[in-house]
C-alpha positions as CSV (number, residue, x, y, z in Angstrom):
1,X,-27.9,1.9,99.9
2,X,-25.4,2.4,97.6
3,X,-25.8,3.7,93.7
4,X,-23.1,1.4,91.9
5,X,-20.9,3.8,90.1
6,X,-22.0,2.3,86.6
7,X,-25.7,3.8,86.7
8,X,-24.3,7.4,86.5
9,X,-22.5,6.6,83.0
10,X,-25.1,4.7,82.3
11,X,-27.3,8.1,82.6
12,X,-25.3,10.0,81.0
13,X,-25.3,7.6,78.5
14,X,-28.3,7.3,77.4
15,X,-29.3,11.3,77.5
16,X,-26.9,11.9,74.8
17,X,-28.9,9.9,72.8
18,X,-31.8,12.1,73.4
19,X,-31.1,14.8,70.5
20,X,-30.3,11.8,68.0
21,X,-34.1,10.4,68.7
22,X,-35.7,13.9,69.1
23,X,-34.0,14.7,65.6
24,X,-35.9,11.5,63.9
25,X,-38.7,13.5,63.1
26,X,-39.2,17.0,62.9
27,X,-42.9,17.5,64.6
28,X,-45.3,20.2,62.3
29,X,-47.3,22.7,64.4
30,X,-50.8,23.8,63.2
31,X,-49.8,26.6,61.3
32,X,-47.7,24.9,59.1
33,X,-50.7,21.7,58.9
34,X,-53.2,24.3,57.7
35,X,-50.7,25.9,55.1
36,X,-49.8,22.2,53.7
37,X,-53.6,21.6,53.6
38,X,-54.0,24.6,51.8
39,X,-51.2,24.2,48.9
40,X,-52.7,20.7,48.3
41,X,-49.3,19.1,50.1
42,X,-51.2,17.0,52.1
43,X,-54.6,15.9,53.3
44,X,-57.0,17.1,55.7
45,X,-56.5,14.9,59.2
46,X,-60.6,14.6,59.0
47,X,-60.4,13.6,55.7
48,X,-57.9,10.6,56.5
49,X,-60.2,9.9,60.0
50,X,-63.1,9.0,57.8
51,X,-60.8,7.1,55.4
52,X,-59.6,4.8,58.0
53,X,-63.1,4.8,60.4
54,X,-62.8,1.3,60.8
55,X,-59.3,1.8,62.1
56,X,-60.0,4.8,64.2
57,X,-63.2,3.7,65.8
58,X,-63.3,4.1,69.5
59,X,-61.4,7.1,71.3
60,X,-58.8,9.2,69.5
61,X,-55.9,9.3,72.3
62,X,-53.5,11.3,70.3
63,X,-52.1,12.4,66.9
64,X,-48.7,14.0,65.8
65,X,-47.8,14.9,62.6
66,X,-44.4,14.5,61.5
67,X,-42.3,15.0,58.6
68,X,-39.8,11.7,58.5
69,X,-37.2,11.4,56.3
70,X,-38.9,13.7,53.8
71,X,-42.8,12.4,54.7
72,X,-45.4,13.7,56.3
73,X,-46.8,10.8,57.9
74,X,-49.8,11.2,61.1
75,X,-49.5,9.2,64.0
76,X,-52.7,8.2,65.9
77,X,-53.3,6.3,68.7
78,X,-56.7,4.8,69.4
79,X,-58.4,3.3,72.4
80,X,-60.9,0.7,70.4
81,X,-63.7,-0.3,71.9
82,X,-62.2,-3.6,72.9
83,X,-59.8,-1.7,75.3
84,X,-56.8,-2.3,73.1
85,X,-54.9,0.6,72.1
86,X,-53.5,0.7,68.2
87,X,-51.1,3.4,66.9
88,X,-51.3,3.8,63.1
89,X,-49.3,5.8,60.8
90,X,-50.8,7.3,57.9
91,X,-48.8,8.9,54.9
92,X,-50.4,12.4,55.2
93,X,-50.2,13.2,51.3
94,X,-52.1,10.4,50.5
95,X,-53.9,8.8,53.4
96,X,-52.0,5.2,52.5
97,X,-51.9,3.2,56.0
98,X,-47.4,2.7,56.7
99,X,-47.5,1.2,60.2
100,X,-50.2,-0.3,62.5
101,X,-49.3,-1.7,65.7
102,X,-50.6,-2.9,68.7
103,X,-49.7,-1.3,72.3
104,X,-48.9,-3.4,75.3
């Protein structure tokens, strides 16, 4: 079978944009968490859990913190008891909900 000669560009393409989506936002290690918690920059990830508990109910899947476009905004993605997953983002300075969505 033969690969038209289009999907190669198309490959190529696309990875360039790669760095451009990365670059979106800068991911925060633990370290730096715990030393934003610390100064008062931001709020404990517990903290916002118990906030939102009605949001966050079933299994935690995954969180990220982020800093985008000058925020610190957590994303967490849920498996609720229903099956569904959600993904929320949560401004991590003040706990106020930004996004809920969700997943197919």
């Amino acid at each position: 079978m033969k690969i038209p000669l289009i999907f190669p560009a198309m490959v190529v393409g696309m990875t360039s944009l790669l760095p451009v989506a990365a670059a979106a936002g800068d991911r925060i290690d633990q370290d730096e968490a715990r030393e934003l918690v610390q100064r008062g920059e931001m709020l404990p990830l517990t903290e916002l859990l118990e906030r939102h508990a009605d949001r966050t109910a079933g299994h935690l899947l995954d969180v990220d913190l982020e800093r985008e476009h000058g925020r610190l905004v957590y994303e967490i993605e849920v498996l609720g008891s229903d099956g569904r997953v959600r993904e929320f983002e949560l401004d991590a300075r003040d706990g106020r909900l930004l996004k809920e969505e969700l997943e197919d």
